[in-house]
N, C-alpha and C positions, 0 to 999 in steps of 0.2 A: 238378665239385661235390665239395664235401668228402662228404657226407653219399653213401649209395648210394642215398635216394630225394628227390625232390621233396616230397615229400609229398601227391602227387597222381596220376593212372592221366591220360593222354590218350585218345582212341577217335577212329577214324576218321568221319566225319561221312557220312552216306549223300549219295547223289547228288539234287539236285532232284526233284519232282514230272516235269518232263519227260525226265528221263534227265541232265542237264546238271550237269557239278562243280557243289560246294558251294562258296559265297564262301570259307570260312575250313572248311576239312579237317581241324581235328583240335579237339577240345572234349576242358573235362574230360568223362572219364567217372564216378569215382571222388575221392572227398576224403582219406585216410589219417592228414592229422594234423588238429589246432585250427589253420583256416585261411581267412583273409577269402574265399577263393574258396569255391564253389559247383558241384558237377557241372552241365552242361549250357552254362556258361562257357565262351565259344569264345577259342581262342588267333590273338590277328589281328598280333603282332607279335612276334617276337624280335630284340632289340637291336636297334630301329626299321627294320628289313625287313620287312614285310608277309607273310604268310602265305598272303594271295589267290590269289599266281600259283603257290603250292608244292604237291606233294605231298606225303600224308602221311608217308610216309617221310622227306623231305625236311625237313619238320616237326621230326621225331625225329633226324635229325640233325643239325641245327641246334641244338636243346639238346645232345646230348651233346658236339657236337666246335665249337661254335662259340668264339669267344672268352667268354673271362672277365674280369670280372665280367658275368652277363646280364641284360637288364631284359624281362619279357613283358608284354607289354600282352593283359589278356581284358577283352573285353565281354562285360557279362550281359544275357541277354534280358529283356525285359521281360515275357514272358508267363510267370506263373507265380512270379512275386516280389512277395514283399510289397511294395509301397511307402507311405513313411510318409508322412504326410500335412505339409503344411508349417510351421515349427515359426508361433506365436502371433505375431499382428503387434506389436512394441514398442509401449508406451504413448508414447515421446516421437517428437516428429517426427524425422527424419535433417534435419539442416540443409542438405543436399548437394539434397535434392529440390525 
């Protein structure tokens, strides 16, 4: 990366209720610049690899030493996010329906 941050902290994700890995092992923890992501955003993809089977370490290096250009895919949870309610239904009909 040009930059020397993302502009974001990762954190390692705790283990299940039963003791058992977490699906996706490394979430943001931290946001540091003006950024559509959100701490608690889990990181499920770099450069369309899965994150499922990795550790966090693995995670972490994957960003610093994978290829470039990288694309991360996070999912945001839904607990705990505003969501906005659906926009107004149009006045005219869709002719397609």
């Amino acid at each position: 990366f040009r930059e020397k941050t993302l502009g974001f902290t990762l954190g390692r994700a705790p283990p299940k209720a039963d003791g058992s890995l977490p699906d996706f092992p490394a979430f943001v923890s931290e946001v540091h610049e003006d950024l559509v992501i959100r701490p608690g955003d889990l990181l499920s993809k770099v450069s369309g690899r899965t994150t499922s089977n990795l550790a966090f370490q693995q995670c972490v290096a994957a960003l610093k030493y994978g290829p470039r250009p990288a694309l991360l895919h996070l999912l945001a949870p839904l607990s705990g996010r505003e969501v906005l309610p659906p926009p107004p239904p149009d006045e005219e009909k869709n002719p397609f329906m």
